[in-house]
N, C-alpha and C positions, 0 to 999 in steps of 0.2 A: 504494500500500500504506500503510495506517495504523499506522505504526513504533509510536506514544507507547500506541494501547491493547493490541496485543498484545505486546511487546518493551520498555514504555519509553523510557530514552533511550541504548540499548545503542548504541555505539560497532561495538562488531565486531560487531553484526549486521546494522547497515546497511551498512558495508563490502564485509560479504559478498553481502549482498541486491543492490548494485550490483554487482559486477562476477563473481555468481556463473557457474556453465553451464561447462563443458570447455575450452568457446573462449576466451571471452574474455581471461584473462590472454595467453595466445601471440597475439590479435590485437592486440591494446595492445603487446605486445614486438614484432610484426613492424610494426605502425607507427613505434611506435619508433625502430628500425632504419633505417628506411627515408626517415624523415621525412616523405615522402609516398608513398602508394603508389595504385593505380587498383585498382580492384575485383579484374579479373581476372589482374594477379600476384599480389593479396592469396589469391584463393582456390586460384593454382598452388600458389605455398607452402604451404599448409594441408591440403594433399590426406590425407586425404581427407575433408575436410568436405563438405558436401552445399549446393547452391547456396543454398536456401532453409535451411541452418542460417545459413549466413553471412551473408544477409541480415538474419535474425531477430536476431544477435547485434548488428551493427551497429546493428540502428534504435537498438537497447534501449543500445550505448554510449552512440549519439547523445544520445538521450533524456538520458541521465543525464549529460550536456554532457563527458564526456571525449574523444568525437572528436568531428571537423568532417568533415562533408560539402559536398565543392565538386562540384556538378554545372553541365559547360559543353554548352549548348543549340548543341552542333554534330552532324553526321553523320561518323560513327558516334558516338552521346554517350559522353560521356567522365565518369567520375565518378572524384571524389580522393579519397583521405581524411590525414589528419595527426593528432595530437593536440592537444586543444584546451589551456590552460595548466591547466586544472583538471586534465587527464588528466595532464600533465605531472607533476605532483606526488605520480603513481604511480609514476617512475622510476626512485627507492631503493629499493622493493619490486621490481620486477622485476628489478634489477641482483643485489639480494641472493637472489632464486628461481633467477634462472642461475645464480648462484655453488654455492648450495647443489646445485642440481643437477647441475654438473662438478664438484663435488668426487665424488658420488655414484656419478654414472659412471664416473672415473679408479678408485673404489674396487672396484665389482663388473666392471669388465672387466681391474684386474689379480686378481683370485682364479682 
């Protein structure tokens, strides 16, 4: 995507152009979480995503270098994922999205 002739050099919109879609934040927080995880507890967790969203979401972190994919060439293959130190540097944003989001909760489940 050519950011500088449609947007210039907007900060929050390439931000968001990275890490936009449903998914992505809660897969960057269940990596997180997890430090590493393999594809198919990444996609139990996440139910109900759809195989082929979660694949699409991931090429597209990868791409954009905030996870790492480790693929081991055994039977049954096994693929990992982590985040990479550039992903890492989304950690205060997500700490601060759960926060704000239990506070949210605690609020509309005592009304």
């Amino acid at each position: 995507m050519d950011f500088e002739n449609k947007y210039g050099q907007c900060p929050m919109f390439y931000t968001m152009s990275v890490v936009e879609g449903k998914w992505k934040w809660v897969i960057l927080w269940k990596i997180h979480e997890a430090e590493i995880i393999r594809y198919n507890k990444l996609h139990e967790e996440l139910q109900p995503i759809a195989h082929r969203t979660l694949s699409k979401q991931l090429k597209e972190l990868e791409a954009n270098n905030l996870i790492h994919r480790e693929q081991y060439n055994e039977v049954p293959p096994k693929v990992e994922y982590s985040l990479t130190e550039e992903g890492k540097t989304l950690i205060p944003i997500l700490h601060l999205m759960f926060q704000w989001g239990e506070t949210q909760l605690s609020k509309h489940t005592q009304e």
